[in-house]
N, CA and C atoms of all chains as a GROMACS GRO file, in nm:
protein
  603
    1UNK      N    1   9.520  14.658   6.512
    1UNK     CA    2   9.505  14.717   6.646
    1UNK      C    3   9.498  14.609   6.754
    2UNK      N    4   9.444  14.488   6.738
    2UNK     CA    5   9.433  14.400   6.786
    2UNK      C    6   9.518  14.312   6.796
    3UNK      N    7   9.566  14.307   6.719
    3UNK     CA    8   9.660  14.226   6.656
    3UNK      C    9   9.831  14.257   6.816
    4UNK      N   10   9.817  14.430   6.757
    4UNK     CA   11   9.924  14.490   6.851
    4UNK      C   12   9.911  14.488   6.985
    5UNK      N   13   9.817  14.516   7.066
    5UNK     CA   14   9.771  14.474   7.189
    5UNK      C   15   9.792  14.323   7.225
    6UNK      N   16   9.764  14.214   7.158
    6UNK     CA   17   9.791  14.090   7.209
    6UNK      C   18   9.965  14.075   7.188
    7UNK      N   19  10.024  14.149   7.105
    7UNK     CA   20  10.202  14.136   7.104
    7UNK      C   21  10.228  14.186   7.212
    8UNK      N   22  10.203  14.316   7.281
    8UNK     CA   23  10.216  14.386   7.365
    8UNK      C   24  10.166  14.303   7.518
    9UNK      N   25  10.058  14.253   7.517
    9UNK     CA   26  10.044  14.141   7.655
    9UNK      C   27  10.204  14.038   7.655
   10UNK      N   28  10.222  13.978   7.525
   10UNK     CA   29  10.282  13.840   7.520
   10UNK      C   30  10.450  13.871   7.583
   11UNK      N   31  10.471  13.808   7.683
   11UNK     CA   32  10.576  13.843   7.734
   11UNK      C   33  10.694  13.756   7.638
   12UNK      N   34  10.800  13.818   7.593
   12UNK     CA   35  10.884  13.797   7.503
   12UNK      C   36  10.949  13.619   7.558
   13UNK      N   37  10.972  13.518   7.438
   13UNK     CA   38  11.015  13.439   7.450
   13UNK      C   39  11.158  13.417   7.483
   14UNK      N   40  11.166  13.369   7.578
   14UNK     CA   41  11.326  13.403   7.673
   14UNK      C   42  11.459  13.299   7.590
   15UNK      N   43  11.558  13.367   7.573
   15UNK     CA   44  11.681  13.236   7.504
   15UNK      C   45  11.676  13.099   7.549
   16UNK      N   46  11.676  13.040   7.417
   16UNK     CA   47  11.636  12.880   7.400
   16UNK      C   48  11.736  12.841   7.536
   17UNK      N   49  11.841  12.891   7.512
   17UNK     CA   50  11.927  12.813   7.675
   17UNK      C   51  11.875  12.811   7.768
   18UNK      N   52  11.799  12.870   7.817
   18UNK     CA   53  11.747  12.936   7.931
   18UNK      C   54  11.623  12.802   7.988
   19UNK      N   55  11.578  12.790   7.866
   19UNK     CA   56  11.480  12.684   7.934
   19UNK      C   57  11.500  12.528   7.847
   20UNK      N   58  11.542  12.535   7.742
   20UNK     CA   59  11.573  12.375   7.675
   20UNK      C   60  11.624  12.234   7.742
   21UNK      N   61  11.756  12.324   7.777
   21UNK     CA   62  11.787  12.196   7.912
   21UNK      C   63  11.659  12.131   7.974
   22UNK      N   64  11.567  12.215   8.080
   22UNK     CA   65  11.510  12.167   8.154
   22UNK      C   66  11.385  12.108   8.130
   23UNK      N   67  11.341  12.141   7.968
   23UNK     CA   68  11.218  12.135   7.896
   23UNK      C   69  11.296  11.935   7.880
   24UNK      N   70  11.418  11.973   7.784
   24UNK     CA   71  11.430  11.833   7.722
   24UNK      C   72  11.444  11.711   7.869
   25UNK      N   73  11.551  11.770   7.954
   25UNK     CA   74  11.538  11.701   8.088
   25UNK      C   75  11.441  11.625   8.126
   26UNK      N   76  11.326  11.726   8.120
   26UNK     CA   77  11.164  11.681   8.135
   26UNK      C   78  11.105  11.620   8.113
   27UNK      N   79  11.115  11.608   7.973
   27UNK     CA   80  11.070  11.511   7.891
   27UNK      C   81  11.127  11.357   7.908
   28UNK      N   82  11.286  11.369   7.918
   28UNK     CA   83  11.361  11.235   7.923
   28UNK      C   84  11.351  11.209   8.056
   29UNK      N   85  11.331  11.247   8.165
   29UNK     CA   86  11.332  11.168   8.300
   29UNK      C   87  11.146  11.253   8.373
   30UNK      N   88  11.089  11.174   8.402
   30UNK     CA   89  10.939  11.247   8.423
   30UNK      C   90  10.988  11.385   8.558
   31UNK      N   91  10.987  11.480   8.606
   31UNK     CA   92  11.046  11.537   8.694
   31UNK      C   93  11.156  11.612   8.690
   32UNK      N   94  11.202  11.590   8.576
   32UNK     CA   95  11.405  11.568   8.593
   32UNK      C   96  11.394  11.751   8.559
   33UNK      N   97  11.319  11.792   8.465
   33UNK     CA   98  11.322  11.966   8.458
   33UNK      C   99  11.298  12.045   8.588
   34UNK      N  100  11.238  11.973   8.660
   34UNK     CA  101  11.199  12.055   8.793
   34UNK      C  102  11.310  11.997   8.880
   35UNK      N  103  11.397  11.896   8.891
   35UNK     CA  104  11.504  11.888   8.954
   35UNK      C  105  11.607  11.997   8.886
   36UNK      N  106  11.632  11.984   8.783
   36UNK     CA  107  11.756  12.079   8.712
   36UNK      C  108  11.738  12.197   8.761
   37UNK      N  109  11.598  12.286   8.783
   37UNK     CA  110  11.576  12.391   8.828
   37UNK      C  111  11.554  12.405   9.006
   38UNK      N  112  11.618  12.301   9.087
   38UNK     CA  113  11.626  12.328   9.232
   38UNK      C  114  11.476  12.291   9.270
   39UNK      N  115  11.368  12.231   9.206
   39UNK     CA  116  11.262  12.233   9.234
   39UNK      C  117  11.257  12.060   9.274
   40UNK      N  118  11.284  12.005   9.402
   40UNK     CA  119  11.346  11.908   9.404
   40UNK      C  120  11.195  11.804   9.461
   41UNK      N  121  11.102  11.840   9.573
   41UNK     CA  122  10.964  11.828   9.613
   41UNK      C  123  10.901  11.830   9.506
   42UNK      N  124  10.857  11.904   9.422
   42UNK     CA  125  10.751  11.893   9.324
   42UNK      C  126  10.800  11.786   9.219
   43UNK      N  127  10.933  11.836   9.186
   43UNK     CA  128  10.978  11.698   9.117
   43UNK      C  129  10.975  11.570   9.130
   44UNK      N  130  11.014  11.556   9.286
   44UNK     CA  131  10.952  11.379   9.297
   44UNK      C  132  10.860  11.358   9.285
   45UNK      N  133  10.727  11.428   9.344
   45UNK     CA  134  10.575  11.409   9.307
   45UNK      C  135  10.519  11.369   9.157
   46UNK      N  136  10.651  11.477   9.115
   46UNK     CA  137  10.597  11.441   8.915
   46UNK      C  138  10.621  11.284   8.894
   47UNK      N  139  10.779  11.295   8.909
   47UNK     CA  140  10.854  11.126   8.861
   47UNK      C  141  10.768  11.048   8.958
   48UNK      N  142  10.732  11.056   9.075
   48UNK     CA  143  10.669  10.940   9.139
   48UNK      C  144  10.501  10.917   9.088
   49UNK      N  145  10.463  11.005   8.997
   49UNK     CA  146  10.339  11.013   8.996
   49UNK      C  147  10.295  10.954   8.825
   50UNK      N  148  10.406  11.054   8.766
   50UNK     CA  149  10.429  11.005   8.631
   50UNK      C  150  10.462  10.851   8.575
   51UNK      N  151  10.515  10.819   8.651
   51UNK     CA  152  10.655  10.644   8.661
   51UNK      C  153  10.527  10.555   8.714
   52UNK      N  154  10.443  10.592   8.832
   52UNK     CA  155  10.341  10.545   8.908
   52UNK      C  156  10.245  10.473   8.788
   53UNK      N  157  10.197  10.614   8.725
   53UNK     CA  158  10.080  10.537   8.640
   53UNK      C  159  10.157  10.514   8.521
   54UNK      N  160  10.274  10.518   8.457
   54UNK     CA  161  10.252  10.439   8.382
   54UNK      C  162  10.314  10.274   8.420
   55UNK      N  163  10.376  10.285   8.528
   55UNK     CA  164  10.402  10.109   8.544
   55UNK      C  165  10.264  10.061   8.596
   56UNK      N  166  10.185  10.117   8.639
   56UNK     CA  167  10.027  10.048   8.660
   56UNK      C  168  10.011  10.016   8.516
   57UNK      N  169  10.040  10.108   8.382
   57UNK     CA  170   9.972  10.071   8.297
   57UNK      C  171  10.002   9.962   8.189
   58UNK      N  172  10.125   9.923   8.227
   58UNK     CA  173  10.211   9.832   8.238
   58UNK      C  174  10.197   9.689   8.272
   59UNK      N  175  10.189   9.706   8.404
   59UNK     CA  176  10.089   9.583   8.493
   59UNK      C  177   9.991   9.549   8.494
   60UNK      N  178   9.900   9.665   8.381
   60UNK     CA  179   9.753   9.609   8.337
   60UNK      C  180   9.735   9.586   8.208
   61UNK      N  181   9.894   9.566   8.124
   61UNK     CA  182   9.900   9.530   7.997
   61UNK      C  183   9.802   9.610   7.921
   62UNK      N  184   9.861   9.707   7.930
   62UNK     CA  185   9.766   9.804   7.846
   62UNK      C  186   9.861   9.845   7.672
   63UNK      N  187   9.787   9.842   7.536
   63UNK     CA  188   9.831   9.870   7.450
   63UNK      C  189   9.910   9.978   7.394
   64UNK      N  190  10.061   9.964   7.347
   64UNK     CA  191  10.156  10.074   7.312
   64UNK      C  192  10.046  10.144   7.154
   65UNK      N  193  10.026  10.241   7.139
   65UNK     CA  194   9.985  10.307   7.003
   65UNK      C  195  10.129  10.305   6.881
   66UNK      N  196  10.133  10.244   6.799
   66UNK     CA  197  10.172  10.296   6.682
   66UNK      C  198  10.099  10.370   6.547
   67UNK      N  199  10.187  10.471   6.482
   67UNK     CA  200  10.130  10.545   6.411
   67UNK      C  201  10.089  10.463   6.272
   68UNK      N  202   9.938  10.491   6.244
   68UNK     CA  203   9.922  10.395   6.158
   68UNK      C  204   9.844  10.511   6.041
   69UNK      N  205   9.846  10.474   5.912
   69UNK     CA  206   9.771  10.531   5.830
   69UNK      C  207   9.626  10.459   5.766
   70UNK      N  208   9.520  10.551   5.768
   70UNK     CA  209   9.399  10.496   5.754
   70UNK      C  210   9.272  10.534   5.715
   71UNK      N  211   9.194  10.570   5.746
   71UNK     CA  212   9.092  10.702   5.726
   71UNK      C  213   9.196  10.792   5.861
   72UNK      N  214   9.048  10.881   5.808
   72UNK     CA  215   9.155  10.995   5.944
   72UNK      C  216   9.109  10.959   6.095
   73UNK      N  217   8.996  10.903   6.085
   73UNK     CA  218   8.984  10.886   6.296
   73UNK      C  219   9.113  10.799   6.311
   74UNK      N  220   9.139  10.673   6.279
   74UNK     CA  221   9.237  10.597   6.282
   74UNK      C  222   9.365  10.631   6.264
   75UNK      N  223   9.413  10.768   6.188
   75UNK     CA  224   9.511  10.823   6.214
   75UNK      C  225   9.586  10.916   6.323
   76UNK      N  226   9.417  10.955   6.350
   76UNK     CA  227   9.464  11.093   6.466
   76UNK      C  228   9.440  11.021   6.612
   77UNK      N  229   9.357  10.910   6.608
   77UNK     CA  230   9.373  10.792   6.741
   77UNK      C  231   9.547  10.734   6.747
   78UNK      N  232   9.580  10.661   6.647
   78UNK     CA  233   9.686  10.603   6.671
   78UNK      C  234   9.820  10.717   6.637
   79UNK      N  235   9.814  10.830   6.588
   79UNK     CA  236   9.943  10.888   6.618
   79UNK      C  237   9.919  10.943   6.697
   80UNK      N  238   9.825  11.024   6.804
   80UNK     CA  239   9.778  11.074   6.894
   80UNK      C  240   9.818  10.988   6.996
   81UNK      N  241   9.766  10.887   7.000
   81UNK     CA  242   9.807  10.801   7.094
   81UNK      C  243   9.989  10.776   7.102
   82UNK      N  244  10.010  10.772   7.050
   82UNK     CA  245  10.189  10.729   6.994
   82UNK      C  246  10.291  10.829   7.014
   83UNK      N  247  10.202  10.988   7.016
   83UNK     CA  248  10.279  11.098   7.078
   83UNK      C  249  10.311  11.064   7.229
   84UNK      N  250  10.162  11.076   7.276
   84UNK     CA  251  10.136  11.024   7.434
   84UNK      C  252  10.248  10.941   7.521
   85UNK      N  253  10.193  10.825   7.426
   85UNK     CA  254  10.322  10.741   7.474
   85UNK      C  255  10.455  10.770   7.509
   86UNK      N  256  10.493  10.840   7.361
   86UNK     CA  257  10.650  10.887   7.323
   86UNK      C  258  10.660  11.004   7.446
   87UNK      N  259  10.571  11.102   7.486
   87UNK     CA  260  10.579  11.171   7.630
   87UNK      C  261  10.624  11.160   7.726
   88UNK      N  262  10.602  10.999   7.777
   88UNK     CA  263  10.681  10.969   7.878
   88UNK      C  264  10.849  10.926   7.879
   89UNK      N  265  10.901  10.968   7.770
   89UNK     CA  266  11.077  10.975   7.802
   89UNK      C  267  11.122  10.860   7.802
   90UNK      N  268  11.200  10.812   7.902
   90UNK     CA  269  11.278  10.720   7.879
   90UNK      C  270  11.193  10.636   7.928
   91UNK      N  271  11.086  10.644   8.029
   91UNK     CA  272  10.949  10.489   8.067
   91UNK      C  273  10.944  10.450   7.918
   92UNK      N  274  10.901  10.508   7.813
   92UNK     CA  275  10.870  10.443   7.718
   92UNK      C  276  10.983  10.381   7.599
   93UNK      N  277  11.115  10.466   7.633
   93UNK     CA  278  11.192  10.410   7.545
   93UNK      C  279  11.283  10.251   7.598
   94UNK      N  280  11.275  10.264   7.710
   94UNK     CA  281  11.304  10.136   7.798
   94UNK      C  282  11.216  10.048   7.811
   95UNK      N  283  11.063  10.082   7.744
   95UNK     CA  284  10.986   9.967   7.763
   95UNK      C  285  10.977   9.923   7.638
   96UNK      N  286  10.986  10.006   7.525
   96UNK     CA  287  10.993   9.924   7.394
   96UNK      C  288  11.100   9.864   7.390
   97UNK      N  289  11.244   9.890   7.444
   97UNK     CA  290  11.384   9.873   7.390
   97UNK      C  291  11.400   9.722   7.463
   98UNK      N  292  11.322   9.742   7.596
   98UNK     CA  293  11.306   9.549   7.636
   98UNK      C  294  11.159   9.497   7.575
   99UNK      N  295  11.181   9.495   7.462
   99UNK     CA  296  11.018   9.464   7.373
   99UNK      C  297  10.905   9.389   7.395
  100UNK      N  298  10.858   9.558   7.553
  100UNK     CA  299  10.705   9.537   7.538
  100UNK      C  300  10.646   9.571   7.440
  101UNK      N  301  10.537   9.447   7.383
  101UNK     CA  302  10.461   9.486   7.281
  101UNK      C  303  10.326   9.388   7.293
  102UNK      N  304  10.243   9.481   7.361
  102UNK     CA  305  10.130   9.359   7.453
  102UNK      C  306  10.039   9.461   7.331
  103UNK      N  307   9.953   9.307   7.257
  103UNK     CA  308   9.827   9.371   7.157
  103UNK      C  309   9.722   9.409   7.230
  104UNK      N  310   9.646   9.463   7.178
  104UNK     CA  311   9.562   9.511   7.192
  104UNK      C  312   9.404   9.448   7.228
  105UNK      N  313   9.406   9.429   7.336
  105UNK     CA  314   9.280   9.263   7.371
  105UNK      C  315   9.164   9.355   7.398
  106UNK      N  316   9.066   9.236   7.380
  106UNK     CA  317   8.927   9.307   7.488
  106UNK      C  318   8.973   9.283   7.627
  107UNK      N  319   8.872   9.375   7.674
  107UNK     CA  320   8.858   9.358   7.856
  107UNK      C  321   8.912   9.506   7.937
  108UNK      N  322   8.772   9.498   8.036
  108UNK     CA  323   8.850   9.648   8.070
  108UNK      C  324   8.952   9.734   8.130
  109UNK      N  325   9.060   9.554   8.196
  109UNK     CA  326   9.180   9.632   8.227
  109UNK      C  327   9.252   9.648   8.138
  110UNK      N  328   9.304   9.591   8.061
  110UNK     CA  329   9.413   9.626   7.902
  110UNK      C  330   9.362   9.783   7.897
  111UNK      N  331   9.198   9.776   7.872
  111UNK     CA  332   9.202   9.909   7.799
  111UNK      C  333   9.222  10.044   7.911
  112UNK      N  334   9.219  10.007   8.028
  112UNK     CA  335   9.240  10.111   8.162
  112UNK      C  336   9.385  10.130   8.153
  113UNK      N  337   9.470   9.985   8.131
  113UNK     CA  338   9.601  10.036   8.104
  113UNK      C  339   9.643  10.098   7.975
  114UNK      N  340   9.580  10.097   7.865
  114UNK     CA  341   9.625  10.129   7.751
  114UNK      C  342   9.637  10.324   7.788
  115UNK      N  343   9.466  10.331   7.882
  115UNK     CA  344   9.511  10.461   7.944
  115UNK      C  345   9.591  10.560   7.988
  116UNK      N  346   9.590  10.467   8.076
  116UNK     CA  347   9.676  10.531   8.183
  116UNK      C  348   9.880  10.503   8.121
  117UNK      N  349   9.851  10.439   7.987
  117UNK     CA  350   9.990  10.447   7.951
  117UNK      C  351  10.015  10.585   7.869
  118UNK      N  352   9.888  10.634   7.814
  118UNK     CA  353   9.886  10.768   7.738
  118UNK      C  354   9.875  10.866   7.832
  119UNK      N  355   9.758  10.838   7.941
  119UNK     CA  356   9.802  10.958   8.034
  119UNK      C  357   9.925  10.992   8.093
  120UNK      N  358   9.986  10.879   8.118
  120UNK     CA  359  10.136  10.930   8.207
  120UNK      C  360  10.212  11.047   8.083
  121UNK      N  361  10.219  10.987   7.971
  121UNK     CA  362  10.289  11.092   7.881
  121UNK      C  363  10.228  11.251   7.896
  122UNK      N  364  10.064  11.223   7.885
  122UNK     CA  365  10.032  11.385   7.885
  122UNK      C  366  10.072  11.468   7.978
  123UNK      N  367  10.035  11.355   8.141
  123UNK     CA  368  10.067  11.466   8.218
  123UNK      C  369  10.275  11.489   8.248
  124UNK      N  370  10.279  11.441   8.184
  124UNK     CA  371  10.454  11.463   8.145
  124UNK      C  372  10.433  11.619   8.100
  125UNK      N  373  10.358  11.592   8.018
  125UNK     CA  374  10.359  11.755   7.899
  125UNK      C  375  10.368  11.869   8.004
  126UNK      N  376  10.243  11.853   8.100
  126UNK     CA  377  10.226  11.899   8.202
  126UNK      C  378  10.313  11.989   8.253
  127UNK      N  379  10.403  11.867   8.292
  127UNK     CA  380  10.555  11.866   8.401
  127UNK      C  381  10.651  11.936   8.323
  128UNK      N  382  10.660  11.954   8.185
  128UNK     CA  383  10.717  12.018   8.080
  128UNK      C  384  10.702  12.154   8.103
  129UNK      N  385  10.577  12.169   8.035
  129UNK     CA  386  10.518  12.340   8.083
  129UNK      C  387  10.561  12.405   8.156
  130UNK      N  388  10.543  12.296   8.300
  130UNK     CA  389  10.518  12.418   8.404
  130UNK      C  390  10.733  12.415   8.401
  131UNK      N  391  10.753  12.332   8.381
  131UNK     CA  392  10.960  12.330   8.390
  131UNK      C  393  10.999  12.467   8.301
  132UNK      N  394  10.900  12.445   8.192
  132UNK     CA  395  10.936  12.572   8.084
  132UNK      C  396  10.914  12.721   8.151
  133UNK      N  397  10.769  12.706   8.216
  133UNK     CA  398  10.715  12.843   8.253
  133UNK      C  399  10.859  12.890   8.372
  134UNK      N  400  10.880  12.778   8.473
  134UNK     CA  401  10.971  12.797   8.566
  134UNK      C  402  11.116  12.868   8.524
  135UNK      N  403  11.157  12.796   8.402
  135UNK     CA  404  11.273  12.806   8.362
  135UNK      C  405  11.268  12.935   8.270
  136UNK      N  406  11.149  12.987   8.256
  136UNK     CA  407  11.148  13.146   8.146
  136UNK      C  408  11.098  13.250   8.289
  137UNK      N  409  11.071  13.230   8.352
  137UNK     CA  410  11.094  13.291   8.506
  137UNK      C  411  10.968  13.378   8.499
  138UNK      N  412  10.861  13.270   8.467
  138UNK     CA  413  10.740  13.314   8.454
  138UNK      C  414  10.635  13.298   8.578
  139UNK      N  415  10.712  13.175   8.654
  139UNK     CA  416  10.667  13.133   8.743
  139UNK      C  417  10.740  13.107   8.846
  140UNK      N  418  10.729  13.098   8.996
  140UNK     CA  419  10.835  13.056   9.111
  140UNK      C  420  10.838  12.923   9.105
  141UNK      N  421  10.727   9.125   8.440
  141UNK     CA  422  10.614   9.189   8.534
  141UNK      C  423  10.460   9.141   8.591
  142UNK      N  424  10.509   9.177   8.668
  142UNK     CA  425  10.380   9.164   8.748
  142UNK      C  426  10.224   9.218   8.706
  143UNK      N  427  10.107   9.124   8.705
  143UNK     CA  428   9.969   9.142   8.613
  143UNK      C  429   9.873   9.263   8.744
  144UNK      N  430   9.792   9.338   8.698
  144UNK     CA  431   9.731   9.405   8.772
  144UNK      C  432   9.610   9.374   8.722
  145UNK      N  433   9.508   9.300   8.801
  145UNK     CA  434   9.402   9.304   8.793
  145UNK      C  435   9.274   9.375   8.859
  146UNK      N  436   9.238   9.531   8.822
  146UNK     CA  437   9.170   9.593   8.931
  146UNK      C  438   9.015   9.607   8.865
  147UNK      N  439   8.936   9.657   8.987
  147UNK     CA  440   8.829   9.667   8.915
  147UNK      C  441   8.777   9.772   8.830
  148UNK      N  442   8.702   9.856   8.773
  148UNK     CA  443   8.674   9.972   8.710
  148UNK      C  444   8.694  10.082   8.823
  149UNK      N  445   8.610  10.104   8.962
  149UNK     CA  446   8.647  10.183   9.041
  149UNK      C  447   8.742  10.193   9.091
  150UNK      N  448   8.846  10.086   9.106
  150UNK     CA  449   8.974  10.075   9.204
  150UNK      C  450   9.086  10.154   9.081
  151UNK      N  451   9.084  10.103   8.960
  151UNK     CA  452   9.133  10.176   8.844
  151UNK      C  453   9.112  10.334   8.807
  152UNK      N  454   8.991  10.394   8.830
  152UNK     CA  455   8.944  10.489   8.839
  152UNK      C  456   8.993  10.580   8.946
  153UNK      N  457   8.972  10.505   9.078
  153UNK     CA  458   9.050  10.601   9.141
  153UNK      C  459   9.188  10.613   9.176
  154UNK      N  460   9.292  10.530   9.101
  154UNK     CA  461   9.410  10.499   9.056
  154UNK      C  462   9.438  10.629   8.966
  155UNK      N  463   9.360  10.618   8.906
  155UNK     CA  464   9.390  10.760   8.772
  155UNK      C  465   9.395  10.858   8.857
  156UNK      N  466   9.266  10.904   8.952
  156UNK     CA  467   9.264  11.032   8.967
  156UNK      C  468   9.333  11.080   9.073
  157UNK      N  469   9.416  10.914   9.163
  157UNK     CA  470   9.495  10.967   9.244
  157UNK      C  471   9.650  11.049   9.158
  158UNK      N  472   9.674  11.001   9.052
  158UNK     CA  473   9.794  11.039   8.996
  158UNK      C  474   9.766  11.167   8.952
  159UNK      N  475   9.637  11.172   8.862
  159UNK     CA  476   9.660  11.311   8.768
  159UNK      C  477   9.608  11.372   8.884
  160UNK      N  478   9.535  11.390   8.996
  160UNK     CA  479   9.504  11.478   9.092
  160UNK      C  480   9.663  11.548   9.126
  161UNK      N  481   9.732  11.484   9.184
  161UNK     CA  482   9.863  11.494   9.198
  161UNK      C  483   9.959  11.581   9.137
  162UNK      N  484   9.939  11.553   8.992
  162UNK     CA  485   9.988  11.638   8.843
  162UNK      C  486   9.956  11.754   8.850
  163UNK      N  487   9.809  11.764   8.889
  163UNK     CA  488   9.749  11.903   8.848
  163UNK      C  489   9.786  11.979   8.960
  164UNK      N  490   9.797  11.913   9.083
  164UNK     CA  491   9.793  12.041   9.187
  164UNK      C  492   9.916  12.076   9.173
  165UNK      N  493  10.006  12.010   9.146
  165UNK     CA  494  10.194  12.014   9.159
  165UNK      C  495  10.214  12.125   9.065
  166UNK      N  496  10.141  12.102   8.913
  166UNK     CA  497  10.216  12.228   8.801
  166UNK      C  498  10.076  12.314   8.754
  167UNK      N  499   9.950  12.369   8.834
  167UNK     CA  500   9.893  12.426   8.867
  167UNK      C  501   9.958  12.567   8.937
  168UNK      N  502   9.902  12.584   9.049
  168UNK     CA  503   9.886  12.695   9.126
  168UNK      C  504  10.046  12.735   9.194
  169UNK      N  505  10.064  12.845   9.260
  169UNK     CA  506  10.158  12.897   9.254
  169UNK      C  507  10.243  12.903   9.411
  170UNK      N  508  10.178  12.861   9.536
  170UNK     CA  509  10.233  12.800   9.653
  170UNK      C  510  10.183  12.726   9.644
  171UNK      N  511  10.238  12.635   9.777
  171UNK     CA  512  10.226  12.533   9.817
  171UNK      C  513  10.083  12.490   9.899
  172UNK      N  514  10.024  12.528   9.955
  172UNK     CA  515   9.907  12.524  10.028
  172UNK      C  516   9.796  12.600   9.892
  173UNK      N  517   9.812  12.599   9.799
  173UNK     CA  518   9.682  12.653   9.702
  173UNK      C  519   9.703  12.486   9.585
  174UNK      N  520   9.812  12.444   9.591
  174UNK     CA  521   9.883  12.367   9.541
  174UNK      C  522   9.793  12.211   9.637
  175UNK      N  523   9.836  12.222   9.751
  175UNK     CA  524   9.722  12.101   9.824
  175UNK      C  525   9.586  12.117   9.809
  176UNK      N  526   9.559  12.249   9.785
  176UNK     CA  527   9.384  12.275   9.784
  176UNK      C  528   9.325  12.184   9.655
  177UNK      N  529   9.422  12.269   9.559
  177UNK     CA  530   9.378  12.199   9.404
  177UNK      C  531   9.368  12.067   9.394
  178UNK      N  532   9.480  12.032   9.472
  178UNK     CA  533   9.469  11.890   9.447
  178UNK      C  534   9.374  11.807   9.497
  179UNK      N  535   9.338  11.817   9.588
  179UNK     CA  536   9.205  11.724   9.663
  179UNK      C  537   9.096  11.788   9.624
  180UNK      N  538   9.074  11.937   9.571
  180UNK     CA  539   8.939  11.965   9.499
  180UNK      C  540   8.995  11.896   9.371
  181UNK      N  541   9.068  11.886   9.246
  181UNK     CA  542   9.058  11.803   9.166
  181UNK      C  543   9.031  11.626   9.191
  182UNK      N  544   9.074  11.602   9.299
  182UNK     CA  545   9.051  11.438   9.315
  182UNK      C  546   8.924  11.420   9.374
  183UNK      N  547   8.862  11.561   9.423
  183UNK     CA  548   8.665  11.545   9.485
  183UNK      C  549   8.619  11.561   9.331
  184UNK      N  550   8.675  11.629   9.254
  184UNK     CA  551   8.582  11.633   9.134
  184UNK      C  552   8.641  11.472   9.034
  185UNK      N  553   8.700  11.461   9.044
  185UNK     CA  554   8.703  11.304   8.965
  185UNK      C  555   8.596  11.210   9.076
  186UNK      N  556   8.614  11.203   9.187
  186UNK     CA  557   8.486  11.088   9.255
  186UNK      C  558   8.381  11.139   9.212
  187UNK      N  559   8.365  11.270   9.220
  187UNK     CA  560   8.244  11.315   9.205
  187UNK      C  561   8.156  11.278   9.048
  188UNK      N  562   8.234  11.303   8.991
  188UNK     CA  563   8.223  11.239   8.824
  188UNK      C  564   8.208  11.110   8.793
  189UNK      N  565   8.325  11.061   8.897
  189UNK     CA  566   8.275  10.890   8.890
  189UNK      C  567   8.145  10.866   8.966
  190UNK      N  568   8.100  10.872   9.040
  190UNK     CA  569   7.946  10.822   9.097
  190UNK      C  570   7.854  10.925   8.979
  191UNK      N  571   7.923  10.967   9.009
  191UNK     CA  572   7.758  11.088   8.913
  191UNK      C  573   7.736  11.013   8.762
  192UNK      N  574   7.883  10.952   8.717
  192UNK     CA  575   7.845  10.876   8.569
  192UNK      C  576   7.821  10.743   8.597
  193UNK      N  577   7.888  10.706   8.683
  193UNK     CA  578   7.868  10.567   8.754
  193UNK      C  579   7.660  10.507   8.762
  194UNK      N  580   7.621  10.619   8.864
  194UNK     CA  581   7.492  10.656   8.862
  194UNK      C  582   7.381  10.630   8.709
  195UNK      N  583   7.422  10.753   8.646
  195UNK     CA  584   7.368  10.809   8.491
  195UNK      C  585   7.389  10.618   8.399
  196UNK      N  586   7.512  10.585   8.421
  196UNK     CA  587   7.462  10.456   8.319
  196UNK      C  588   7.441  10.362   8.393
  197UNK      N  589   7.375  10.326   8.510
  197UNK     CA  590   7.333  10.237   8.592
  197UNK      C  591   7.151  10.293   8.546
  198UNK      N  592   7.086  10.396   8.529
  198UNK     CA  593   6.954  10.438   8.500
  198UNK      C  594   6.931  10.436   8.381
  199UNK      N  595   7.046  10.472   8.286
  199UNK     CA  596   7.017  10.426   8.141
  199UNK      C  597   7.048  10.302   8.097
  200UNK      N  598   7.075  10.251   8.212
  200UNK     CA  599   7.124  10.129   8.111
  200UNK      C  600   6.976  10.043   8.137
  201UNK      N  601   6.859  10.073   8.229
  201UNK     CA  602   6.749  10.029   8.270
  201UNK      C  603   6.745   9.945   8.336
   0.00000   0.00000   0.00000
């Protein structure tokens, strides 16, 4: 009974065409889904905001996560972290591909940048969502 | 590249200028509820920063 009522709220998942473009877009350029969809203002805010913190995090030599195996905190830190990263699209595939690979130091800017290099990916996810919600015409 | 050396607060409010930004942009649904969010999310990150800022300045004794 319950079960049927929450199918009945869930508004049907719209054809993969419909929103993939702008989801994957999204992902590969920070913004770029909300450009594909005419959403051209909010989009720069994303890419300028997204690109923003992570070249701060960059400039504060903050540590890339690779996925490592270990006990489990150490697994779900460093592939957790390594998703993050991988979030931000092509910032991150252009920063490994010219091989940044700054370790992992004490001190509390490294670790502010190690931050703010995982946050830029999340709030990518963000910028994803809302490209998806836009692009399933869930949202204006 | 160029080295960034900031301090904990100048870094801090570095963050919350960006994700403030994030949130109000793929948040709310115009544009003017869209500016609201955003500067009430960037009052609640200062606000968090002094208020913890505060809390381990008294515990720390």
């Amino acid at each position: 009974m319950v079960k049927e009522k929450e199918l009945q709220q869930k508004p049907p998942l719209p054809p993969i065409g419909q929103w993939v473009p702008a989801v994957a877009l999204g992902w590969l350029i920070p913004g770029g889904g909300h450009f594909l969809l005419k959403r051209t203002g909010r989009g720069a805010l994303l890419l300028a905001s997204v690109t923003g913190m992570f070249l701060c995090g960059l400039m504060m030599q903050g540590a890339m996560f690779h996925p490592q195996q270990g006990d489990m905190l150490t697994t779900l830190i460093n592939t957790g972290g390594w998703i993050g990263d991988l979030c931000s699209g092509v910032l991150y595939l252009l920063s490994v591909c010219f091989g940044y690979n700054q370790p992992d130091t004490a001190g509390h800017v490294h670790d502010y940048g190690t931050k703010f290099l995982v946050t830029a990916g999340l709030l990518n996810i963000l910028a994803m969502v809302d490209a998806f919600e836009i692009a399933a015409g869930r949202k204006d | 590249m160029p080295k960034m050396n900031l301090s904990h607060f100048e870094a801090a409010i570095l963050f919350a200028i960006f994700t403030s930004v994030v949130m109000g942009v793929v948040t709310k649904r115009t544009d003017r509820d869209r500016l609201h969010y955003g500067f009430y999310t960037f009052g609640c990150f200062v606000v968090a920063l002094f208020g913890l800022g505060w809390l381990m300045y008294f515990g720390h004794g």
